[in-house]
SEMI-931664 format. One record per residue (C-alpha): chain; z, x, y. Coordinates in nm, 3 decimals. Layout:
BEGIN
[A, [Z, X, Y]]
...
***
This chain:
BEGIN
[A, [-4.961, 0.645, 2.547]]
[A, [-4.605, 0.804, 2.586]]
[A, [-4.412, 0.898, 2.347]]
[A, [-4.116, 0.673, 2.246]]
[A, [-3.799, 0.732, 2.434]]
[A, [-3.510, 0.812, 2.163]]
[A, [-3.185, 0.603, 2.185]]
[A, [-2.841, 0.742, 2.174]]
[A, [-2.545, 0.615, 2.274]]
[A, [-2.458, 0.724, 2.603]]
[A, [-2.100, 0.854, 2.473]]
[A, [-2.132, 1.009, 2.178]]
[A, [-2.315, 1.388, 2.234]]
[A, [-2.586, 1.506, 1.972]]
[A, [-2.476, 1.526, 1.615]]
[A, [-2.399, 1.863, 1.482]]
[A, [-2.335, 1.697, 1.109]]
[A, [-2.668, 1.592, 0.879]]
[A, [-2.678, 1.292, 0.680]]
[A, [-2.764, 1.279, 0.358]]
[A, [-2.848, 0.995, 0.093]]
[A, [-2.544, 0.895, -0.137]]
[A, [-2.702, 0.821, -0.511]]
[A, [-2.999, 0.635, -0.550]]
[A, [-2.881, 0.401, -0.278]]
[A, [-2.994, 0.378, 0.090]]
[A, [-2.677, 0.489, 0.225]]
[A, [-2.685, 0.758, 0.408]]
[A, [-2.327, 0.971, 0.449]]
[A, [-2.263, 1.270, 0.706]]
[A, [-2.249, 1.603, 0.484]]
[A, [-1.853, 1.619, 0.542]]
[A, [-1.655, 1.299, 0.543]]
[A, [-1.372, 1.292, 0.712]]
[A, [-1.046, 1.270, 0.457]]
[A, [-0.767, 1.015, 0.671]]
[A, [-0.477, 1.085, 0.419]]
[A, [-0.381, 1.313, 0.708]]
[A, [-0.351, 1.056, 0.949]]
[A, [-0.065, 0.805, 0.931]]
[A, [0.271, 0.827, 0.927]]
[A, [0.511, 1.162, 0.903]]
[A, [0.754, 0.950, 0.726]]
[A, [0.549, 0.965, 0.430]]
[A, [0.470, 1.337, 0.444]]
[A, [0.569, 1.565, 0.707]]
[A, [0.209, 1.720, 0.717]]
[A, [0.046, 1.391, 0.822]]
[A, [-0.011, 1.363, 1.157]]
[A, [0.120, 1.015, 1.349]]
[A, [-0.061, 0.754, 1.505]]
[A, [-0.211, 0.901, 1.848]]
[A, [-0.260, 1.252, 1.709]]
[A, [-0.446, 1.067, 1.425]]
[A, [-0.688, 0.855, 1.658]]
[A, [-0.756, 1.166, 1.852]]
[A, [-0.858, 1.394, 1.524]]
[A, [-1.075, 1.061, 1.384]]
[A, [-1.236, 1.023, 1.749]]
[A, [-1.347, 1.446, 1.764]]
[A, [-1.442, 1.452, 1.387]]
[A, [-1.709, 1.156, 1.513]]
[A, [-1.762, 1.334, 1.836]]
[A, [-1.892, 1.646, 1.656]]
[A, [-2.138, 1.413, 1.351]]
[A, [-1.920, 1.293, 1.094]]
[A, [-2.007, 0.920, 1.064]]
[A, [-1.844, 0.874, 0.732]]
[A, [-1.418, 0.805, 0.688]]
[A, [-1.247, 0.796, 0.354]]
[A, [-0.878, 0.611, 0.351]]
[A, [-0.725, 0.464, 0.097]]
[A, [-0.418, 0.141, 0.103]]
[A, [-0.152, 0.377, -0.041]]
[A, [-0.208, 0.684, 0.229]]
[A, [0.126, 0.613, 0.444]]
[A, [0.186, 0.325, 0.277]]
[A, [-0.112, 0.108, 0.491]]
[A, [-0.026, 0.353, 0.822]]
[A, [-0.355, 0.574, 0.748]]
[A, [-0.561, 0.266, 0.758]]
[A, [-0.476, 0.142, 1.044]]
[A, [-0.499, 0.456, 1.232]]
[A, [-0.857, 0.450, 1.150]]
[A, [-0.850, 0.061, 1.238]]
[A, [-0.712, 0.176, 1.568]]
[A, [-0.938, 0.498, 1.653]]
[A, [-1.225, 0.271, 1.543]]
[A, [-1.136, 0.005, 1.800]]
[A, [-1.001, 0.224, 2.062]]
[A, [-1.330, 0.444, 2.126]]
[A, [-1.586, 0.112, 2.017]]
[A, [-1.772, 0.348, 1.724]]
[A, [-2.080, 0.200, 1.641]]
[A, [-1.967, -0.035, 1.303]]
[A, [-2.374, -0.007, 1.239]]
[A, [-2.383, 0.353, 1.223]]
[A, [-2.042, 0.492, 1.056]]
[A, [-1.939, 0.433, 0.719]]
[A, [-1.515, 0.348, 0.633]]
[A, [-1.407, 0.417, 0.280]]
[A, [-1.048, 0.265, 0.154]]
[A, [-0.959, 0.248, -0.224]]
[A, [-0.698, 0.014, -0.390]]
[A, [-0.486, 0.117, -0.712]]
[A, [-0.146, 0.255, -0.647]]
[A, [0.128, 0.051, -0.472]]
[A, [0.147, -0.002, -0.079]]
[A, [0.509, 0.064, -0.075]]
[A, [0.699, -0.163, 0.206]]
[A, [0.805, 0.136, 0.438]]
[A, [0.615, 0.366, 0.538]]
[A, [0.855, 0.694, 0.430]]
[A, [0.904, 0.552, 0.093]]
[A, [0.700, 0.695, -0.219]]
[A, [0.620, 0.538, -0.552]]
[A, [0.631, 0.916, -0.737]]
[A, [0.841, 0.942, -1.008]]
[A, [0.951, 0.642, -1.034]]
[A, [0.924, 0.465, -1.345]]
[A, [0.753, 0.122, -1.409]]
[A, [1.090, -0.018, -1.464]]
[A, [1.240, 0.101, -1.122]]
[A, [0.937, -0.060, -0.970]]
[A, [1.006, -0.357, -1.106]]
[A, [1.331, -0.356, -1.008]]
[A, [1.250, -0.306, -0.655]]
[A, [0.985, -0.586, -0.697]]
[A, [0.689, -0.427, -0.649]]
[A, [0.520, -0.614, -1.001]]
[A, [0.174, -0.698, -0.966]]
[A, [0.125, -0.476, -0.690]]
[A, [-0.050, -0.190, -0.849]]
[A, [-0.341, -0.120, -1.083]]
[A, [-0.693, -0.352, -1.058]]
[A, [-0.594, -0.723, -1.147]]
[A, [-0.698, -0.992, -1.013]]
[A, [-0.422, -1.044, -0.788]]
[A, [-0.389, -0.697, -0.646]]
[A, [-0.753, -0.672, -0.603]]
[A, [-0.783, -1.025, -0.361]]
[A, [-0.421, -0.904, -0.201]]
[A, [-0.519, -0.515, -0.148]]
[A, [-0.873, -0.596, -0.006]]
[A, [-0.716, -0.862, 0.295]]
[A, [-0.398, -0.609, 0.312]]
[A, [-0.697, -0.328, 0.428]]
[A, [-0.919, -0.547, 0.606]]
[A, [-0.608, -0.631, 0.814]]
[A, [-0.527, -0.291, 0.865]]
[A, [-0.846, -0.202, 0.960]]
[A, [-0.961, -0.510, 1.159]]
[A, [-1.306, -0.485, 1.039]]
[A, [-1.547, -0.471, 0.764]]
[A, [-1.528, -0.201, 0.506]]
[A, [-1.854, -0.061, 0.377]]
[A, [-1.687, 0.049, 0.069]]
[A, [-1.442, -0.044, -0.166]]
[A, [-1.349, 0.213, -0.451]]
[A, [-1.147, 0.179, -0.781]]
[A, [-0.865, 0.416, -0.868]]
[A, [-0.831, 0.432, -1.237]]
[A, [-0.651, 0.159, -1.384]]
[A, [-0.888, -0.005, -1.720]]
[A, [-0.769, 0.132, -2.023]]
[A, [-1.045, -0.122, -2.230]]
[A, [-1.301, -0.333, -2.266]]
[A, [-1.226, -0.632, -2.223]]
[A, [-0.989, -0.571, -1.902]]
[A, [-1.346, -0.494, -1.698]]
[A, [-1.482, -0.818, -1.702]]
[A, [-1.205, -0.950, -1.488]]
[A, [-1.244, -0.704, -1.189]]
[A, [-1.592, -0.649, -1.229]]
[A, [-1.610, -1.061, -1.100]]
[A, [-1.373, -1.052, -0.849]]
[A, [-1.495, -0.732, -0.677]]
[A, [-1.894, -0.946, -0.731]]
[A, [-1.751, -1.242, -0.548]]
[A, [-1.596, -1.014, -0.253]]
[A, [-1.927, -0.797, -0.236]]
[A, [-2.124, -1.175, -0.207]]
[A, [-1.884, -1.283, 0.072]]
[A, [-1.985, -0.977, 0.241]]
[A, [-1.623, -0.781, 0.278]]
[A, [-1.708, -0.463, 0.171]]
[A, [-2.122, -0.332, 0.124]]
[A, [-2.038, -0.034, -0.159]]
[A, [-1.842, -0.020, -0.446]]
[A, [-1.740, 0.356, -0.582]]
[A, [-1.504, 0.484, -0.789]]
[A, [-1.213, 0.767, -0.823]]
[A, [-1.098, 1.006, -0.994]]
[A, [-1.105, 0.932, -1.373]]
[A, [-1.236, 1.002, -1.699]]
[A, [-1.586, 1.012, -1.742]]
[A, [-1.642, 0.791, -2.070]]
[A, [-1.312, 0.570, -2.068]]
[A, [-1.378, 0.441, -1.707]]
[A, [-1.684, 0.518, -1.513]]
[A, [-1.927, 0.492, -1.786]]
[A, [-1.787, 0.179, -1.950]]
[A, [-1.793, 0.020, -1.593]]
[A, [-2.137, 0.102, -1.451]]
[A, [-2.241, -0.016, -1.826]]
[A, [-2.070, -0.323, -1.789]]
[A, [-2.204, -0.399, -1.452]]
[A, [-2.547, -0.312, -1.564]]
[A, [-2.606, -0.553, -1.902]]
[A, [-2.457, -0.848, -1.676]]
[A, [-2.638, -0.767, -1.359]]
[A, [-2.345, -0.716, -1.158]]
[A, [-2.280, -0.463, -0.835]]
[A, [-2.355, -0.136, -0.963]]
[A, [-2.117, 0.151, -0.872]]
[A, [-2.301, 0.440, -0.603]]
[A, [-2.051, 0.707, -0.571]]
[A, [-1.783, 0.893, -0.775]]
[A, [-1.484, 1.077, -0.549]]
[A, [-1.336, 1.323, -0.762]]
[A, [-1.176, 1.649, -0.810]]
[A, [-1.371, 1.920, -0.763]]
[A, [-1.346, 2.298, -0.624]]
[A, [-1.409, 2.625, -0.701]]
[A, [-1.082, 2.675, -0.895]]
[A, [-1.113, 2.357, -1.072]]
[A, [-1.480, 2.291, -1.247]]
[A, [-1.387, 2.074, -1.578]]
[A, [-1.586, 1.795, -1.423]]
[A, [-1.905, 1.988, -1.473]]
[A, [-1.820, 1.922, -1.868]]
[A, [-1.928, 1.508, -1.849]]
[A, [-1.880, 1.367, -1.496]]
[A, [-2.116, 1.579, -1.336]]
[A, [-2.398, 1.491, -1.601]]
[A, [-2.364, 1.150, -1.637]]
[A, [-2.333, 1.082, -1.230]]
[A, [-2.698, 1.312, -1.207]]
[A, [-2.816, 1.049, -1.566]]
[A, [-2.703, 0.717, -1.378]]
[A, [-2.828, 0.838, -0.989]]
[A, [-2.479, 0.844, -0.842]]
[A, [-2.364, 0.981, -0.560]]
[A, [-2.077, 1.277, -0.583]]
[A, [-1.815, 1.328, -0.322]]
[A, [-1.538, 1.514, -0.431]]
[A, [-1.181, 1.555, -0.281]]
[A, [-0.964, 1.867, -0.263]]
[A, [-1.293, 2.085, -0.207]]
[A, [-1.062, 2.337, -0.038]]
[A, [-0.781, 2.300, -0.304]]
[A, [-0.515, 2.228, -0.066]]
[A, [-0.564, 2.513, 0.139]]
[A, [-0.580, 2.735, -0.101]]
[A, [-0.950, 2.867, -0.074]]
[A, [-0.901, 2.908, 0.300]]
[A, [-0.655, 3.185, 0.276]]
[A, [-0.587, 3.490, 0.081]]
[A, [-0.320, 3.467, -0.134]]
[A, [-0.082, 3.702, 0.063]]
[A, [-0.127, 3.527, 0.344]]
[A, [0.088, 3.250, 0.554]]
[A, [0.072, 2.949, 0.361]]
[A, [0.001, 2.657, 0.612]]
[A, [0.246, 2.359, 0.689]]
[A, [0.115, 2.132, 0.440]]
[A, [0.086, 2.407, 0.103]]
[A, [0.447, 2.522, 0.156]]
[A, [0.565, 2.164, 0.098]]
[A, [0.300, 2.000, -0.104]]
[A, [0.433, 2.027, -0.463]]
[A, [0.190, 1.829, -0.616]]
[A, [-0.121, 2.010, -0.498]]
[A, [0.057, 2.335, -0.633]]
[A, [0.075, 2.138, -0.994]]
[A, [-0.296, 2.088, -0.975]]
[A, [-0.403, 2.400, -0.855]]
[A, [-0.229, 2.655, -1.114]]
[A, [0.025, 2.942, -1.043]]
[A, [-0.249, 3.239, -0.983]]
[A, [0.037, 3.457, -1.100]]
[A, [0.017, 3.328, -1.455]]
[A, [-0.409, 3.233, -1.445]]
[A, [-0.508, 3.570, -1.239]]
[A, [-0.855, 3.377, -1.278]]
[A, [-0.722, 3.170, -0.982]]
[A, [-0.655, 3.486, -0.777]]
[A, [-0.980, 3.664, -0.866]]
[A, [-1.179, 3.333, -0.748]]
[A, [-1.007, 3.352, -0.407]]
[A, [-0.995, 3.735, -0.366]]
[A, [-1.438, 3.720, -0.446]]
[A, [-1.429, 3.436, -0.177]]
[A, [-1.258, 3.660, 0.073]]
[A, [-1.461, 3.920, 0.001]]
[A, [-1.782, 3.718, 0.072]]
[A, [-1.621, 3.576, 0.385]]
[A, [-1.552, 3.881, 0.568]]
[A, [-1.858, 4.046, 0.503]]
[A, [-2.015, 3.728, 0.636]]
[A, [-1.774, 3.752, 0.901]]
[A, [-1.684, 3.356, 0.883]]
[A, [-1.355, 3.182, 0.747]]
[A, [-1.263, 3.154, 0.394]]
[A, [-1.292, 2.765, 0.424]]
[A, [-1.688, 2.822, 0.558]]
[A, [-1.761, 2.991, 0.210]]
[A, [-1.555, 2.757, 0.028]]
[A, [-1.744, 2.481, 0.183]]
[A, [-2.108, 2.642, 0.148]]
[A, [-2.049, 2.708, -0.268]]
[A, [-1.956, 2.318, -0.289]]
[A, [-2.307, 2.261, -0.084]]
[A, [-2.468, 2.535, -0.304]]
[A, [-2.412, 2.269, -0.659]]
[A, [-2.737, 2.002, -0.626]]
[A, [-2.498, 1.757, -0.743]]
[A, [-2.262, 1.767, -0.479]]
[A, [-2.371, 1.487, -0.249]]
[A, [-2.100, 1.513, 0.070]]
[A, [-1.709, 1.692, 0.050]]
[A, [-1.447, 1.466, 0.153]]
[A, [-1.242, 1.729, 0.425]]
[A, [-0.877, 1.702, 0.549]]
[A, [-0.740, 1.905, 0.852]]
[A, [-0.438, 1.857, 1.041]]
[A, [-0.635, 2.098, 1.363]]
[A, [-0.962, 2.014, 1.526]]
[A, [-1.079, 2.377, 1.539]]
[A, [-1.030, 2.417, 1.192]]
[A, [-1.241, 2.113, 1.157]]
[A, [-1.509, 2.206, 1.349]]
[A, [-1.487, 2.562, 1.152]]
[A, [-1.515, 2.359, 0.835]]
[A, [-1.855, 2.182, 0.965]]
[A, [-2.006, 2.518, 1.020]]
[A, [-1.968, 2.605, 0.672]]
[A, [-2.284, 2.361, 0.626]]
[A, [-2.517, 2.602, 0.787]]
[A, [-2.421, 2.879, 0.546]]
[A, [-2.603, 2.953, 0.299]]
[A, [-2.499, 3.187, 0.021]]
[A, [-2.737, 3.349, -0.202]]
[A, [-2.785, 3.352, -0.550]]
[A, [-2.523, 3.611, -0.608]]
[A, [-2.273, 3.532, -0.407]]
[A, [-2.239, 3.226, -0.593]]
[A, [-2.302, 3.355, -0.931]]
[A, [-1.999, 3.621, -0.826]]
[A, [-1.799, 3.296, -0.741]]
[A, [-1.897, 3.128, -1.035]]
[A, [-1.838, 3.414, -1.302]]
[A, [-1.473, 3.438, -1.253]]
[A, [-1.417, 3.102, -1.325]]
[A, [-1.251, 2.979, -1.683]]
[A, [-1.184, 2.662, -1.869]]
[A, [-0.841, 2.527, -1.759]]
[A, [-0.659, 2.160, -1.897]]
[A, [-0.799, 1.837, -1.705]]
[A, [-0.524, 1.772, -1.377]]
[A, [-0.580, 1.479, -1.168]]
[A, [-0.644, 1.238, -1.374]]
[A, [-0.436, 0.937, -1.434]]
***
């Protein structure tokens, strides 16, 4: 009897990308996800990359494995969405085998060059944006057909910025986001960035004594240079089986370069991921961390970002980075950082340099 003949699709080549299991659930996520908050509009940043640029970055990164796109409403204002809507559509990916992440919180503001930092809740109101951020009712129904119209098809998950400050504001959500998951709009729910006790735990608690949707994956901060999550995220996502895949693995940039060198188009203008990162004049820690990674990089004779990459996939509770690039080399670089694999002391000499800083990122 012959063997059975495997099935592929007749465009897409061999995948270079594993998959791995997110949480206790069956989902299974490529190793890198592709980050879309590149892809959009250049009115809202001038390192994202427009529309046709975008589809052609989204259509490689699946070329090459990555099944697996994280987006969020607020990324261009709704542009980034629909540039994955679009890439999706364009080159027919297989909705049964890649997985779309978007996220609703922050306000979809109504052009796509215009930014809600810094300005107050008062201004927004003024410009009359009310009820069109945080996780009520209304925002949650409006946000969720605002994406799915963007994107022109089923998401498979639906994550939570922070935006509960108590109790008895989860119950609220927690139904809504039920009734959606029954109608069948989204598959997943997750979660991002926030505080350990005040949000995630009081959530996935929630849903669990009234047998709601349970939450499978946490997108967070995490890097080399910024560790505080290890403190009581990290624990309590390993205690409750959920899935880990943390954002600015590469910290902007700034673990793919020495410190000396060139800074690329999106660090020199970035301001906020400066803010997060630290000066490394004033915490030399920062600089030692990325002088050690060097080092280990150019003995290995790969890129800064392939050692950067391999420490994250060193931590067992790191389930799959989330990865941004605005070049297609440099992505495909970035994938090959998940065949390295750094020993015990090279990650111990990462690790050692590394010292308590204040909680960024959070909000």
């Amino acid at each position: 009897m012959s063997a059975p003949t495997v099935q592929t699709s007749p465009t897409a080549p061999l995948s270079t990308v594993p998959y791995v299991r997110l949480g206790k659930s069956g989902l299974k996520v490529s190793k890198l996800i592709l980050g879309c908050m590149t892809y959009g509009s250049s009115q809202w940043a001038p390192w994202v990359l427009d529309e046709a640029e975008g589809i052609e970055h989204i259509k490689a990164a699946y070329d090459l494995g990555i099944n697996t796109f994280d987006t969020a409403d607020m990324y261009s204002n709704g542009h980034s969405e629909i540039v994955l809507g679009k890439a999706i559509k364009k080159h027919n990916l297989p909705r049964d085998e890649i997985v779309v992440m978007t996220k609703i919180y922050a306000t979809v503001m109504r052009n796509p060059g215009d930014r809600e930092f810094g300005l107050s809740e008062d201004e927004m109101a003024k410009r009359r944006y009310t009820n069109q951020k945080g996780l009520n009712r209304k925002h949650i129904f409006e946000g969720l057909n605002g994406s799915l119209g963007g994107l022109r098809l089923e998401s498979s998950f639906f994550l939570l910025g922070p935006g509960l400050a108590s109790v008895p504001l989860l119950e609220g959500p927690l139904r809504v986001l039920l009734a959606l998951f029954k109608a069948g709009l989204f598959g997943s729910l997750g979660f991002s960035f926030c505080w350990a006790w005040h949000f995630f735990q009081k959530m996935q608690s929630y849903a669990r004594q009234h047998n709601l949707t349970e939450f499978i994956s946490m997108q967070n901060r995490y890097n080399a240079i910024y560790r505080e999550e290890e403190r009581e995220m990290v624990p309590m996502l390993q205690d409750m089986g959920v899935g880990m895949i943390p954002y600015t693995v590469l910290a902007s940039g700034f673990l793919t370069r020495r410190i000396n060198e060139p800074q690329t188009g999106r660090s020199s203008v970035d301001q906020f991921a400066k803010f997060l990162n630290g000066d490394p004049e004033q915490n030399r820690f920062l600089a030692d961390i990325n002088e050690r990674i060097a080092q280990i990089a150019e003995k290995r004779g790969v890129s800064m970002g392939r050692i950067a990459i391999a420490w994250l996939l060193s931590k067992p509770f790191v389930t799959a980075p989330i990865v941004g690039s605005t070049s297609i080399e440099k992505l495909k670089d970035l994938i090959g950082g998940i065949n390295v694999q750094l020993s015990e002391e090279e990650v111990e000499s990462i690790d050692e340099a590394y010292l308590p800083r204040a909680v960024a990122g959070h909000f």
